[in-house]
C-alpha positions in Angstrom: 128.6 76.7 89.3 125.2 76.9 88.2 122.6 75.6 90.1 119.0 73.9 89.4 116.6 76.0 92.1 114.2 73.3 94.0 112.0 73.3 96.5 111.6 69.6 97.7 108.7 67.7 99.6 110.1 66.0 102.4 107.0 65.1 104.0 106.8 61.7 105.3 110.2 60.9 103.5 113.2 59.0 105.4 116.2 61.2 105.4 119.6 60.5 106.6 121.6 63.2 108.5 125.5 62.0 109.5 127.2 63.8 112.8 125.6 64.1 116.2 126.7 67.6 117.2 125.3 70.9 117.0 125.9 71.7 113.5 124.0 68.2 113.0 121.3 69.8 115.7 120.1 73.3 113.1 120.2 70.8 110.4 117.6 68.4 111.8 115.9 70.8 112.9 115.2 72.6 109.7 114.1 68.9 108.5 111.8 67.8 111.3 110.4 71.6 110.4 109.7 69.8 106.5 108.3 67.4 108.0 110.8 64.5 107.0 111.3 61.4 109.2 114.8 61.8 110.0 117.8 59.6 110.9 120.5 60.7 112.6 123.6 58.6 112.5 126.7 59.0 115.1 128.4 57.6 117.8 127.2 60.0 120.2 124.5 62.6 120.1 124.4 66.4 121.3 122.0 66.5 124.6 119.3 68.6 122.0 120.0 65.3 119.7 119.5 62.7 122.2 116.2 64.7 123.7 114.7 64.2 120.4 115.8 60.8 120.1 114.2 59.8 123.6 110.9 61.5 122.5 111.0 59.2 118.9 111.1 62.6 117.3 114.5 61.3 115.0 115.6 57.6 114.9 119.2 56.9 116.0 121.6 55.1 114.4 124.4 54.1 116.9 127.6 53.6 115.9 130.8 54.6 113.3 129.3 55.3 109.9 127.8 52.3 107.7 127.2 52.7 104.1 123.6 50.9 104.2 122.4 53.5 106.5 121.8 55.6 102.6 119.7 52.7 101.8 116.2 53.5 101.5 116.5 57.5 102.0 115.4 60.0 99.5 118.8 62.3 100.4 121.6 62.8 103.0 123.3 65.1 104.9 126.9 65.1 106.1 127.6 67.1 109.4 130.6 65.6 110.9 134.1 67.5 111.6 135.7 65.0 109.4 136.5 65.5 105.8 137.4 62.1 104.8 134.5 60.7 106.1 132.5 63.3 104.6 133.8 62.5 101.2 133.1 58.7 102.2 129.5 59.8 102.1 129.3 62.0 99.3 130.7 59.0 97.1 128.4 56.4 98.8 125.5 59.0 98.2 126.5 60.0 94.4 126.8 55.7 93.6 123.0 55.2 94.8 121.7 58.5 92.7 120.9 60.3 96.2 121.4 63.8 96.8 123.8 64.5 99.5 124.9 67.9 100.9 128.3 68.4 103.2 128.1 71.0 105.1 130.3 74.2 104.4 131.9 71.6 101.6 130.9 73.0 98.5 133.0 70.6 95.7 131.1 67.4 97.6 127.9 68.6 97.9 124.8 67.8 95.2 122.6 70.3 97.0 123.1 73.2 98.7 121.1 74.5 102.3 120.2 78.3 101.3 119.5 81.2 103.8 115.8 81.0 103.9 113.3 83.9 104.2 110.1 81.9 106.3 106.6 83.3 105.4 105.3 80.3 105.0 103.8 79.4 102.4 105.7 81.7 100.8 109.5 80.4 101.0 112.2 82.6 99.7 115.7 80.8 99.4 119.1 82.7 98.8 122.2 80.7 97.2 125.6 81.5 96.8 126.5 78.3 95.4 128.4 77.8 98.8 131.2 80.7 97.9 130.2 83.1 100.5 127.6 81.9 102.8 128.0 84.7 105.0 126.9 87.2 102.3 123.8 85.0 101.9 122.6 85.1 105.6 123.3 89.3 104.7 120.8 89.2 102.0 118.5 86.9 104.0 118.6 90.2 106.9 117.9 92.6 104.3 114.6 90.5 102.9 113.5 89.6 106.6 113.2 93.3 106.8 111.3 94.2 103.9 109.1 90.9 103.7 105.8 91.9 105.4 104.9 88.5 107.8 101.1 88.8 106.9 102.5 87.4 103.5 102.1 84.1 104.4 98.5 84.6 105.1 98.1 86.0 101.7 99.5 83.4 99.9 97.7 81.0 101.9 94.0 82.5 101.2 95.2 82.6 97.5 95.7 78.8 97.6 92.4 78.5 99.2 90.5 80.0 96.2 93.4 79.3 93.5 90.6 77.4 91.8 88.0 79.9 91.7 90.8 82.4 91.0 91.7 80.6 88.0 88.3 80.1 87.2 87.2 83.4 86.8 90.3 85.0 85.4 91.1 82.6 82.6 93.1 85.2 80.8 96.5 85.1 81.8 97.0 89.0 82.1 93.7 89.3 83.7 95.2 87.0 86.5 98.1 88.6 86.8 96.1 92.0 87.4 93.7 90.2 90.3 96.7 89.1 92.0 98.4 92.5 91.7 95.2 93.7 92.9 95.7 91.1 95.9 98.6 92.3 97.2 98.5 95.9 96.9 94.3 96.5 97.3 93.0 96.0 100.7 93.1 92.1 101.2 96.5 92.4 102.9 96.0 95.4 105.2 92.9 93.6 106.3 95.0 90.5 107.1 97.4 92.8 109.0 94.9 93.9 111.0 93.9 90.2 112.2 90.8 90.3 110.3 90.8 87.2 107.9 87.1 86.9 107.9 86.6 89.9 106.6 89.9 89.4 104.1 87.8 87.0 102.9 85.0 88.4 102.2 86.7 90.8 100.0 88.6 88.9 97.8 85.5 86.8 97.3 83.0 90.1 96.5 86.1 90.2 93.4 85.7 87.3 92.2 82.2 87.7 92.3 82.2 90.5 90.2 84.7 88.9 88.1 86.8 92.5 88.4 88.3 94.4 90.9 87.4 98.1 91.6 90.0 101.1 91.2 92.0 101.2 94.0 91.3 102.4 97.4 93.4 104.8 98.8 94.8 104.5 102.8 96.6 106.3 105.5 98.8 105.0 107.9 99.9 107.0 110.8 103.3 105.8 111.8 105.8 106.6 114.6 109.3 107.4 113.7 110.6 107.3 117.0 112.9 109.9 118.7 115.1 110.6 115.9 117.6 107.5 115.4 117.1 106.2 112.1 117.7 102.6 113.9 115.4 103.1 116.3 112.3 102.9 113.0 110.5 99.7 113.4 110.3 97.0 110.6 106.5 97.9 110.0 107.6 101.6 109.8 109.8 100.7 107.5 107.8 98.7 105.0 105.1 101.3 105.4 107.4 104.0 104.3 108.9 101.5 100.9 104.6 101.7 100.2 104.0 105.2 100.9 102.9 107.5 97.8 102.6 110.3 99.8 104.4 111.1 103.1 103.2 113.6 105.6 106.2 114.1 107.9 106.8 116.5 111.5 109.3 118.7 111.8 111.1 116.6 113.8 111.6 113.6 111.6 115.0 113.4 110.7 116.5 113.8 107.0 118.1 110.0 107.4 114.5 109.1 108.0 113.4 110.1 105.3 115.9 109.0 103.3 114.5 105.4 103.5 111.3 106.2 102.3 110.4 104.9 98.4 112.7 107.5 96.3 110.1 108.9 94.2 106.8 109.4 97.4 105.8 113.0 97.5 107.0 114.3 100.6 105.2 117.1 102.7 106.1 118.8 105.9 103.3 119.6 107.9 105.4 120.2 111.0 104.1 122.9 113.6 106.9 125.6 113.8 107.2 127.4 116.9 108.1 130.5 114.8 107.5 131.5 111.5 105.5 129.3 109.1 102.5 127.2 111.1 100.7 124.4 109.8 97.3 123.8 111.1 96.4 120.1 112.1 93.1 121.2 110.2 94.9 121.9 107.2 97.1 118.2 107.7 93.8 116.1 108.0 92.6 117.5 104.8 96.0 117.0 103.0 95.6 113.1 104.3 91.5 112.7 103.0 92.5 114.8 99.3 95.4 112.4 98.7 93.9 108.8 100.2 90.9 109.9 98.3 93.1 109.8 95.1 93.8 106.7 95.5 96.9 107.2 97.2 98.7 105.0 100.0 99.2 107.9 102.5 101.6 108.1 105.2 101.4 110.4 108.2 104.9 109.9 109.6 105.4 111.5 113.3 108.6 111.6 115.4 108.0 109.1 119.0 104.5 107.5 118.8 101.4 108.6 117.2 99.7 108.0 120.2 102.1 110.0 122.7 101.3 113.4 122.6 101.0 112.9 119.0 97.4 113.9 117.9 97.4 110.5 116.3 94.0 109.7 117.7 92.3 113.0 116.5 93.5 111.9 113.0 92.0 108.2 113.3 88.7 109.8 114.2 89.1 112.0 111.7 89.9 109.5 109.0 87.5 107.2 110.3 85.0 109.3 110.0 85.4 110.4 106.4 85.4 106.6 105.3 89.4 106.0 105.1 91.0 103.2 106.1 93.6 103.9 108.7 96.4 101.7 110.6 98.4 102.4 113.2 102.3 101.7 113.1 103.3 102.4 116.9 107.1 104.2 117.6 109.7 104.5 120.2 108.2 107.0 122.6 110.9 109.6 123.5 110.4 108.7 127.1 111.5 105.1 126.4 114.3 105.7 123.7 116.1 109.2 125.0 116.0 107.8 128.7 117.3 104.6 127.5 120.4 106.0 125.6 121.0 108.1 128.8 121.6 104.9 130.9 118.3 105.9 133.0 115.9 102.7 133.6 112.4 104.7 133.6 111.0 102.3 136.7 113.6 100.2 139.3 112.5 98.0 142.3 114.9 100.4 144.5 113.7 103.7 143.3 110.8 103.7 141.2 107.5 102.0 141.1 105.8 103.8 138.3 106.6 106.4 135.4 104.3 109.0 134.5 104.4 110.1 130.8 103.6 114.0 131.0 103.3 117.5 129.0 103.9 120.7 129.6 103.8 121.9 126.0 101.1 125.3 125.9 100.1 127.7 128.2 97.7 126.1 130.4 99.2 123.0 130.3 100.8 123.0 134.4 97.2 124.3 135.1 95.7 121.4 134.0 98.3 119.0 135.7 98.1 117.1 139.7 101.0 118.2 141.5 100.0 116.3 144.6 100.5 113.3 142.7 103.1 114.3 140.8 105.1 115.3 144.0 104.9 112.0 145.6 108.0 110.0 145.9 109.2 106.8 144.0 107.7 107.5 141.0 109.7 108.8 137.8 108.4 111.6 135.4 109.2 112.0 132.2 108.3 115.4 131.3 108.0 115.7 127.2 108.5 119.5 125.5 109.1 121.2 129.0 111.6 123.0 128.3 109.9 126.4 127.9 108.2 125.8 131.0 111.3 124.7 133.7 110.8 127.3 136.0 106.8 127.1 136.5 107.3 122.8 136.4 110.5 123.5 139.3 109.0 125.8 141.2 105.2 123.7 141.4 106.9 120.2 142.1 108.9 122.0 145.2 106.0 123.9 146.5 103.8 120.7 146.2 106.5 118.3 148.5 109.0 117.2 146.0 112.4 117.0 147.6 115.1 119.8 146.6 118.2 117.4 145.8 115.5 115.3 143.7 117.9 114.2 140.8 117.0 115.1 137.3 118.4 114.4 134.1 117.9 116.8 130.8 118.2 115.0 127.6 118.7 117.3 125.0 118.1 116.3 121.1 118.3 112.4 122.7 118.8 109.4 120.1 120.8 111.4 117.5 125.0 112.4 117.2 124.1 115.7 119.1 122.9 114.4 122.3 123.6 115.8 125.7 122.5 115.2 128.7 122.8 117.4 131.6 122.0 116.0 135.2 121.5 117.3 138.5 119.5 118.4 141.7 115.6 119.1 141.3 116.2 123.0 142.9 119.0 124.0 140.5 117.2 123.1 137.5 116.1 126.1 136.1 120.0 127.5 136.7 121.5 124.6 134.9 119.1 124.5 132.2 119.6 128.4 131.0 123.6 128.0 131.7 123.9 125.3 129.0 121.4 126.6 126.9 119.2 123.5 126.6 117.1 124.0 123.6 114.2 121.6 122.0 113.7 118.9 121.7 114.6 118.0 124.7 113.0 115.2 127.2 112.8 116.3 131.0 113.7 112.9 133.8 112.7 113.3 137.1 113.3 111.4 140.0 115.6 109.1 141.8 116.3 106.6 138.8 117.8 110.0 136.6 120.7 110.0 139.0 121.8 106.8 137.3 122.7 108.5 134.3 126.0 109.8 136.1 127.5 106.8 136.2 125.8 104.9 133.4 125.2 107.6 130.4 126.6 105.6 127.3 125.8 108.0 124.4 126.3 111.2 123.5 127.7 114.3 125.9 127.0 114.2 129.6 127.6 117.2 131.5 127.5 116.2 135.4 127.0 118.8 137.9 127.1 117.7 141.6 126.5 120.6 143.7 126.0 121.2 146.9 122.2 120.2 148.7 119.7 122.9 148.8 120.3 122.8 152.1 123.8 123.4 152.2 123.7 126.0 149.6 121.0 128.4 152.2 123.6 127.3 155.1 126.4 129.1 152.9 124.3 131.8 151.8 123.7 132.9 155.6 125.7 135.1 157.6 128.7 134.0 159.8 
C-alpha cells in the first residue's frame, strides 16, 4: 500500500472520534494538541474522557453510535473494541467522502496515525502503512535521539524571516546554502544556549550582508560519563554525530567512541600515569588550531567536565582566545559507579550530605579538612584515591572517624568488569592491596556504602565482614 504523506490543519475544525476508553483518551489527546474541536461519541466515557468533557474541552455525544454524528466533520476516528461497528463507520465515513481511521485496522482505515517526532514546528511522521506499528514507534526512539529539541526554535525564527530570507536569496541554490548555513553556523548553538536575541541578531547581520561568512569553528567539552556507553546523554550524543575532531581521555571507552561520526579525526590526549604524557597545555592548543580551522571540536572527557575534569581551565582558555564553547554535562563517577553498586550517596537514616573529593597528586591530603571530613553522617566519595589509601585511612582515623566505618571500593564501576569490594574503614588499606584494586576506581565512605552488601546489582561484589577493630586488638592481646 502506498500512501499520500499529509500534514493536515485541524485548527478550529469539528472532528469526530468513536469509543470512550483509553485508546479513545491518546487519540483525543493528540487532536485537542491540533487544535481540533473534537467530539467524542460513546455510551460511557474513561474518567480522563469525562474530565474533559465536564471542563467543555470535547463535546459528548451520549449514546450507541448514530450515523449523523459524521455529519458536518472534516474526518473520523474509530476507537471502539468492536470490529463490526468499526467497519459500520468506516462505510458511513467512505459514503460522505470523509477520511476515517480505525485504529490498529489497517484494510478500513483512509488515513493512518504515524509515530510522530514533536519539534514543533518541525513535525516528523513515521508510517508503516499499519503492518508493523511497533517498528514505527522503534524508528520514532532512534529520531527522538538524534533530533536536537532547539530545532523547533530554528524552524520557527526561519518562518519569522521566511520573507526576508526569500527576499534576499532569490536564487534557489543560494537559499539552499543560507539555510545550510542556518543549521550548521552558529544560529543553532546560540539557540541552545537560550540566547534567541542574540540568534537573531545573527541571522539578521546575514541577511544583511546578503551572504554568510566561512564558517566558524567551535568546541564543545562534553562528559562521557563513567564508562557505560548507556550512561552518554542525548546532547553527548548528537554532539559526538557533529564532531569533526574529537579530543578524547584515556578513559573514554572504545564503545564510546564507536558512536561518534565514522569519519571525525580522533585524538587521545589522555594523561598516562606511565609512559607517554600529554600536557593540558599541549590539549588546549590542539582545541584553538583545529576550532580555528573551522572545525566543530569536541573535547570528550570520561564523568563530567566539571568534576575534577579541568573543564573550566579549558572554557577560560577558549573563551579567552575568542572560541565559542558549550558545555555538555556527564554522569559524575560518584553518581553513576555508586549507583550501580546499590549505594544511595545521601539517606534520611545515614547520611545528610555527600562530599565529592580528590586525592589524585602529591599534596592533595595536604590540602584537604579532615575535621570535617571526619564528622559523622556524611558520605564521601573519594575519586582517583587509590594510590593514596593508606595516607586517606590513616588521616580519617586519626581525625575521629570510626574504625568499623563501612566503605565500599568500586573498581572500573559502570562497565562488564566491575567489582566492588566492601568493608570496615580500619581494614581498608589490607583489603585493598589483597584484591589488587587498580584504577579507575571510586572510593565510598560512610554508613550508606554498607548498603551495597545487600543491595549491589552489577558487576562482582566481594563482601568481607570481619571482625570490629575492637575485637581484632582484643584477639591480638595475650590470654
Amino acid at each position: 500500500m502506498k500512501l499520500y504523506p499529509l500534514f493536515a490543519d485541524l485548527k478550529g475544525l469539528p472532528v469526530l472520534v468513536i469509543g470512550g476508553g483509553t485508546v479513545a483518551e491518546r487519540k483525543v489527546a493528540a487532536l485537542l494538541g491540533a487544535g481540533a474541536k473534537v467530539r467524542v461519541g460513546a455510551p460511557q466515557l474513561h474518567p480522563a474522557l469525562a474530565r474533559l468533557a465536564d471542563e467543555g474541552q470535547v463535546e459528548w455525544l451520549h449514546g450507541g453510535y448514530q450515523p449523523a454524528w459524521l455529519d458536518g466533520v472534516w474526518l473520523a476516528i474509530a476507537a471502539t473494541d468492536d470490529r463490526d461497528l468499526n467497519a459500520r463507520v468506516a462505510a458511513d465515513a467512505t459514503e460522505r467522502r470523509l477520511l476515517v481511521n480505525v485504529v490498529d485496522d489497517a484494510s478500513l482505515s483512509r488515513f493512518h496515525v504515524p509515530a510522530v517526532v514533536d519539534r514543533s514546528p518541525l513535525i516528523v511522521a513515521i508510517s508503516t502503512a499499519g503492518a508493523a506499528p511497533a517498528l514505527a514507534r522503534r524508528l520514532r526512539e532512534m529520531l527522538e535521539r538524534l533530533l536536537d529539541h532547539t530545532l523547533g526554535a530554528l524552524v520557527t525564527l526561519a518562518q519569522q524571516h521566511r520573507t526576508r530570507i526569500v527576499l534576499r536569496f532569490p536564487d534557489l541554490a543560494e537559499r539552499r546554502g543560507f539555510y545550510d548555513w542556518l543549521h550548521d553556523g552558529p544560529v543553532l548553538p546560540l539557540l541552545r544556549r537560550a540566547q534567541p536575541a542574540e540568534a537573531e541578531r545573527t541571522l539578521l547581520s546575514a541577511l544583511n550582508t546578503r551572504g554568510v561568512s566561512p564558517g566558524k569553528g567551535s568546541v564543545t567539552l562534553v562528559g562521557a560519563g563513567p564508562g557505560d556507553p548507556g550512561l552518554l546523554t542525548l546532547q553527548a550524543l548528537r554532539a559526538l554525530n557533529q564532531a569533526d575532531v574529537i579530543l578524547h581521555d584515556q578513559l573514554v571507552s572504545a564503545d564510546i567512541l564507536a558512536m561518534a561520526r565514522r569519519d571525525a579525526e580522533r585524538i587521545d590526549v589522555g594523561k598516562r600515569c606511565a609512559g607517554r604524557h600529554v600536557p593540558q597545555d599541549h590539549t588546549h592548543q590542539l582545541m584553538l588550531m583545529h576550532a580555528q580551522a573551522g572545525k566543530r571540536v569536541v573535547r570528550l572527557k570520561g564523568g563530567d567536565p566539571f568534576v575534577f575534569g579541568r573543564g573550566g581551565e579549558e572554557m577560560a582558555f577558549l573563551r579567552e582566545h575568542g572560541i565559542d564553547c558549550d558545555i555538555v554535562p556527564g554522569i559524575t563517577a560518584a553518581v553513576a559507579c555508586a549507583a550501580y553498586a546499590g549505594i544511595p550517596l545521601t539517606h534520611r537514616d545515614y547520611a545528610q550530605s555527600v562530599c565529592l573529593l580528590t586525592a589524585h597528586g602529591k599534596d592533595a591530603t595536604d590540602t584537604l579538612d579532615w575535621h570535617a571530613l571526619a564528622n559523622h553522617r556524611q558520605t564521601l566519595a573519594i575519586y582517583m584515591g587509590v594510590e593514596r589509601i593508606d595516607v586517606l585511612t590513616a588521616r580519617l582515623l586519626e581525625y575521629g572517624r570510626g574504625p568499623d566505618t563501612p566503605f565500599a571500593l568500586i573498581e572500573n564501576g559502570t562497565l562488564p568488569r566491575q567489582r566492588v569490594i566492601t568493608g570496615a574503614l580500619h581494614a581498608l588499606p589490607a583489603l585493598a592491596r589483597q584484591h589488587a584494586v587498580g584504577t579507575p576506581a571510586l572510593l565510598v565512605i560512610g554508613e550508606v556504602a554498607a548498603m551495597a552488601r545487600d543491595r549491589a546489582w552489577f558487576g562482582e561484589l566481594i563482601t568481607q565482614r570481619p571482625a570490629t577493630a575492637a575485637a581484632q586488638m582484643a584477639c591480638a592481646e595475650p590470654a
